[in-house]
C-alpha positions as CSV (number, residue, x, y, z in Angstrom):
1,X,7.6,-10.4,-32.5
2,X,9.0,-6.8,-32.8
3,X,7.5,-4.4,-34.9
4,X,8.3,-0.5,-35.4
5,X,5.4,1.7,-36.3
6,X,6.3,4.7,-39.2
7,X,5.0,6.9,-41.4
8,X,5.1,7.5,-45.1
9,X,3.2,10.6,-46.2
10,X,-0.6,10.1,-44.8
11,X,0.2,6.1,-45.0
12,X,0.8,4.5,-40.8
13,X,3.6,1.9,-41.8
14,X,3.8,-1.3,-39.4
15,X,7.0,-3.4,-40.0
16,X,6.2,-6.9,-38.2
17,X,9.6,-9.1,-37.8
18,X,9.5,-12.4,-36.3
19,X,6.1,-14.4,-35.8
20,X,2.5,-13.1,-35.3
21,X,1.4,-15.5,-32.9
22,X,-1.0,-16.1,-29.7
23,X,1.5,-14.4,-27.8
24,X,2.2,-10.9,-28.9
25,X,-1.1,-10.3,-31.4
26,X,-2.9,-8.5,-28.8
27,X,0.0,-6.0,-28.7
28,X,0.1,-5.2,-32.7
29,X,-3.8,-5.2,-31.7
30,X,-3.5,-2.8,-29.1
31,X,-1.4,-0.4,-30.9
32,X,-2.8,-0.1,-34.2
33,X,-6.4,0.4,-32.4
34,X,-4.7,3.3,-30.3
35,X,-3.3,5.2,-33.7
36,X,-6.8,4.2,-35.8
37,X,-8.3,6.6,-32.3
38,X,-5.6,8.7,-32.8
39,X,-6.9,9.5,-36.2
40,X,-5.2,7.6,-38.3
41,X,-6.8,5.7,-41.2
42,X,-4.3,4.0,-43.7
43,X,-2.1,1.4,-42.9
44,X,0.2,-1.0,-45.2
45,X,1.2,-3.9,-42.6
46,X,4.6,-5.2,-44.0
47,X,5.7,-8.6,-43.2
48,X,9.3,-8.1,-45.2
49,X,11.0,-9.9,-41.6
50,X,7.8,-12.2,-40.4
51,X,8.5,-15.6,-41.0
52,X,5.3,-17.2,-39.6
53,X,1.5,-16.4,-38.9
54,X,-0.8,-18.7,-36.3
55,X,-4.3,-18.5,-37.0
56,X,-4.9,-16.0,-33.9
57,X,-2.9,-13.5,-35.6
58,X,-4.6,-14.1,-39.0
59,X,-7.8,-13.3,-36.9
60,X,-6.1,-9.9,-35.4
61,X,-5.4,-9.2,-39.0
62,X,-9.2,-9.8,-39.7
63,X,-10.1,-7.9,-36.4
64,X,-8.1,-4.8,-37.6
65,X,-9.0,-4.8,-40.9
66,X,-12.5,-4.8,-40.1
67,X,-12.7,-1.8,-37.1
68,X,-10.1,0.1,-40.0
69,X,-12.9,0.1,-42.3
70,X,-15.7,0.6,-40.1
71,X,-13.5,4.6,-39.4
72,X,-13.5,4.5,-43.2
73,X,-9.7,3.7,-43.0
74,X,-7.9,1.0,-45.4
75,X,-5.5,-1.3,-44.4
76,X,-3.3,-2.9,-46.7
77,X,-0.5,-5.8,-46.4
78,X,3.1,-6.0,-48.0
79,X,6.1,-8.3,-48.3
80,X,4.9,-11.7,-47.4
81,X,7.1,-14.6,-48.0
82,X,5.9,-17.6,-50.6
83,X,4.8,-19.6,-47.4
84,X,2.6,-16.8,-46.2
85,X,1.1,-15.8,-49.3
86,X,0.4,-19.7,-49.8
87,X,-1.3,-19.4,-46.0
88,X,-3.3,-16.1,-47.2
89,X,-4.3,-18.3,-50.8
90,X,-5.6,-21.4,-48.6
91,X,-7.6,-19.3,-46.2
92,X,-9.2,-17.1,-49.3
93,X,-7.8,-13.9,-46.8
94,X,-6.2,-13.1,-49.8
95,X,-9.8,-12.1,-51.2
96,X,-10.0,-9.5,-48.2
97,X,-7.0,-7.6,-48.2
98,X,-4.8,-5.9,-51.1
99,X,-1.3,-7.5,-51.0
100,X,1.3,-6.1,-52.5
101,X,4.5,-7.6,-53.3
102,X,6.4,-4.7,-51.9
103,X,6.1,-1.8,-49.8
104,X,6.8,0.9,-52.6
105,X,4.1,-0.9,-54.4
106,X,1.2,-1.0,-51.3
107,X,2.3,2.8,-51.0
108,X,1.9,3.7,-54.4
109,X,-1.5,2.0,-55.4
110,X,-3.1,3.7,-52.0
């Protein structure tokens, strides 16, 4: 997993590309935790290039999410592929975070 962190107005854009797995969630963790101390407080994860999510980076997703809010931050998730959104449907994780079906459309609504 790569990902490139930018921003869009007052909106922290994370661009994930490969897989969020075991292996590398603890350094999307780390980073997004360092900019949410930084100050920052909205973020729109996009998965436009991530082909797969294991269930320990679904639970980073719920870490995050949750330690966002707590700063009374939002974070919000874009782009994911029919077999992600089917993961995100199956789990009911799509009841706790606002997917959009694009980034333009995550950055607009926030």
């Amino acid at each position: 997993m790569n990902f490139e962190v930018t921003t869009q107005g007052d909106v922290t854009v994370v661009e994930v590309t490969g897989q969020l797995i075991v292996g590398n969630r603890q350094e999307l963790k780390d980073d997004v935790l360092k900019l949410l101390e930084d100050g920052h407080r909205k973020f729109l994860i996009d998965f436009k290039d991530t082909a797969y999510i294991d269930s320990s980076g679904l639970g980073v997703l719920v870490s995050l999410s949750k330690k966002i809010r707590e700063k009374g931050g939002e974070m919000r998730l874009s782009n994911l592929n029919e077999d992600l959104r089917t993961l995100f449907e199956l789990t009911k994780l799509d009841t706790l975070f606002l997917i959009a079906d694009s980034r333009d459309e995550a950055l607009t609504d926030f």
